[in-house]
C-alpha positions as CSV (number, residue, x, y, z in Angstrom):
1,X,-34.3,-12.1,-96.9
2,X,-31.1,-14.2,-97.9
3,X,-31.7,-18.2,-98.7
4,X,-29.2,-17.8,-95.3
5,X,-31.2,-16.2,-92.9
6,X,-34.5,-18.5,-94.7
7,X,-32.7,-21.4,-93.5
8,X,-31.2,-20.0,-89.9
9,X,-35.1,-18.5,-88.9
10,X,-36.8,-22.5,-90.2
11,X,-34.1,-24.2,-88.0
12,X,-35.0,-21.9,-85.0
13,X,-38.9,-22.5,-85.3
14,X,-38.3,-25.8,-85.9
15,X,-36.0,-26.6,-83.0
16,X,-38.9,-24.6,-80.9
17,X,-41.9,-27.0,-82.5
18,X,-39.5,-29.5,-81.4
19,X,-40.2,-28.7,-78.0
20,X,-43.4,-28.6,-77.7
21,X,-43.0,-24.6,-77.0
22,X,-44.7,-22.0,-79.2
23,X,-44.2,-19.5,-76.5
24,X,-42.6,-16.2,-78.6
25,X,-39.0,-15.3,-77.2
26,X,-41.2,-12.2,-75.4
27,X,-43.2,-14.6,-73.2
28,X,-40.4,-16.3,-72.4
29,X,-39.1,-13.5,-70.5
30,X,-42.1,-11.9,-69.2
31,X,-41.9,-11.6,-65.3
32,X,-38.3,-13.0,-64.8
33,X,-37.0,-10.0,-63.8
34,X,-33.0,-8.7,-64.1
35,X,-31.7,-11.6,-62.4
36,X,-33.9,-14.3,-64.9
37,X,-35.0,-15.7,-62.1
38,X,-38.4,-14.8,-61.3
39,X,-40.5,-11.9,-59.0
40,X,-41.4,-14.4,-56.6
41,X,-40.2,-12.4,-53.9
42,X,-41.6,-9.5,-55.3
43,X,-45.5,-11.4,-55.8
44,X,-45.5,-13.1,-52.1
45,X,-43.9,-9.5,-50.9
46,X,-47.6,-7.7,-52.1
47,X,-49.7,-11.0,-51.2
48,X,-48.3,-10.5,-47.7
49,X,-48.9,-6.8,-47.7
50,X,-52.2,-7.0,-48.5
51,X,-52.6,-10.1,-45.7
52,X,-51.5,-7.8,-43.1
53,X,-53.9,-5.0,-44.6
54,X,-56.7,-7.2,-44.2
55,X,-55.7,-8.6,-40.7
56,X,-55.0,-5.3,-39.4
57,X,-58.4,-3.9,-37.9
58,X,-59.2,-7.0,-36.3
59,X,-55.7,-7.5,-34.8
60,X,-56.7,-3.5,-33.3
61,X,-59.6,-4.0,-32.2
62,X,-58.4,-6.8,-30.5
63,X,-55.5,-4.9,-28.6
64,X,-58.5,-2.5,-27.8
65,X,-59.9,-5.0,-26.1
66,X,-57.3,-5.9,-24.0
67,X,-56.7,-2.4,-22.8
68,X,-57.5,-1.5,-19.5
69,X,-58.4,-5.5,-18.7
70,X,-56.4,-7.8,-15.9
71,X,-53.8,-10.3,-17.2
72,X,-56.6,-13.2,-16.6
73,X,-59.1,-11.3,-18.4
74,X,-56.7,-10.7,-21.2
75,X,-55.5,-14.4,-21.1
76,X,-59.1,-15.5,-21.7
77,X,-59.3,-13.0,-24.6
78,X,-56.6,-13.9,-26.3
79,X,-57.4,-17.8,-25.5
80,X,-60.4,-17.6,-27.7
81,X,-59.9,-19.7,-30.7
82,X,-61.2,-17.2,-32.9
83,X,-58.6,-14.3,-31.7
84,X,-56.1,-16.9,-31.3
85,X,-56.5,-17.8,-35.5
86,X,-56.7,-14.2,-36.1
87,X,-53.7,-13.5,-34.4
88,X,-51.5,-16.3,-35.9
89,X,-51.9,-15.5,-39.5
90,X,-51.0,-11.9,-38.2
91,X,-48.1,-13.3,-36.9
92,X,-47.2,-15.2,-39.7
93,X,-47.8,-12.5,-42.7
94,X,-45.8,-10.0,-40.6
95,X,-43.1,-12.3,-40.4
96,X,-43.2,-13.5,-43.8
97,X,-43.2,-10.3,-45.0
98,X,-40.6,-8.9,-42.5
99,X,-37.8,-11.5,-43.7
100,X,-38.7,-10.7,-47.8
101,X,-38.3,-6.7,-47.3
102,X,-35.1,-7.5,-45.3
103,X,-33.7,-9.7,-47.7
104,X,-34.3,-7.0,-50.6
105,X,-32.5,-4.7,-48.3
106,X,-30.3,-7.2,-47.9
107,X,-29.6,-8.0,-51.6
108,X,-29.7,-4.8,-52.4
109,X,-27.1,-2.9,-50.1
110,X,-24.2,-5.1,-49.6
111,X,-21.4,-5.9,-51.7
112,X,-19.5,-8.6,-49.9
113,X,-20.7,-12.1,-51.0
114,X,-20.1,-13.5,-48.1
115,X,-21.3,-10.6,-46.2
116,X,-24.3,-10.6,-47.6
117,X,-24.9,-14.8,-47.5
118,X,-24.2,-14.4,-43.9
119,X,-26.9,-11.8,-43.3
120,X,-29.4,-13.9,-45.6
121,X,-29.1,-16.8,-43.4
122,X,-29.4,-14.5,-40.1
123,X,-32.5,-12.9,-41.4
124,X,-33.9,-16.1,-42.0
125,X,-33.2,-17.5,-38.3
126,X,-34.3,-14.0,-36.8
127,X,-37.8,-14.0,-39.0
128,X,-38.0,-18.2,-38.2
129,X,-37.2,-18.0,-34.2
130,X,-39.6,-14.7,-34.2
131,X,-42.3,-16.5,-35.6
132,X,-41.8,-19.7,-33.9
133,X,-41.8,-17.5,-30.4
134,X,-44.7,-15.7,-31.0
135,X,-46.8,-18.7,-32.6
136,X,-45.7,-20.9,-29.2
137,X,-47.2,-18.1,-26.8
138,X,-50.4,-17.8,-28.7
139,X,-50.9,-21.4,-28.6
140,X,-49.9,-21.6,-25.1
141,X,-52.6,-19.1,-24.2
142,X,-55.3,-20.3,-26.5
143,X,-54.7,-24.1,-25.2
144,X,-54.9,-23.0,-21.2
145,X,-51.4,-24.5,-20.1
């Protein structure tokens, strides 16, 4: 090793004691993914999947339930609080992870910038007013009005 390259490698652990980082240029990196930006997406994408994995029996065996029965019987059903919490964090990690594997799509597919903003934001209104609608009538039957 040159005095050169002695100097250059002191400066650059210096400058990163400096900072209060001793993180190695590895573990900076780690998890950012291509665009440096994070897996975010990709994390809440597999928290969501396995949400909806462990929501999914009872969200059947309530539709089970409701087979067959009359729309008051059904109303009263769903109206429990109980099936009515069940049913909202259904709602909302379907959702959820509805709008993330569109967006990837999204992302992934089109080429036009403005194209593609344009769809992002649309996705984002479709998955919000979704929600929003089915959240409203599950509160609506749960509070009796």
């Amino acid at each position: 090793m040159s005095a050169q390259e002695s100097r250059t490698s002191r400066k650059k652990i210096g400058s990163e004691q400096k900072s209060g980082s001793m993180r190695t240029p590895l573990g900076r990196v780690r998890y950012m993914g291509a665009a440096h930006a994070g897996t975010s997406d990709f994390f809440r994408q597999r928290m969501t999947a396995v949400a909806l994995i462990l929501l999914f029996v009872p969200v059947i065996v309530i539709i089970m339930s409701l087979l067959g029965r009359s729309q008051v019987a059904a109303a009263q059903i769903l109206g429990s609080p109980l099936v009515a919490i069940l049913m909202i964090l259904f709602i909302i990690a379907s959702v959820w992870h509805m709008k993330i594997g569109m967006q990837v799509v999204l992302e992934d597919y089109l080429t036009n910038e403005k194209l593609k903003l344009a769809a992002i934001v649309a996705n984002q209104f479709f998955a919000f007013t979704i929600g929003l609608a089915s959240i409203y009538a599950i509160v609506k039957l749960s509070s009796g009005v």
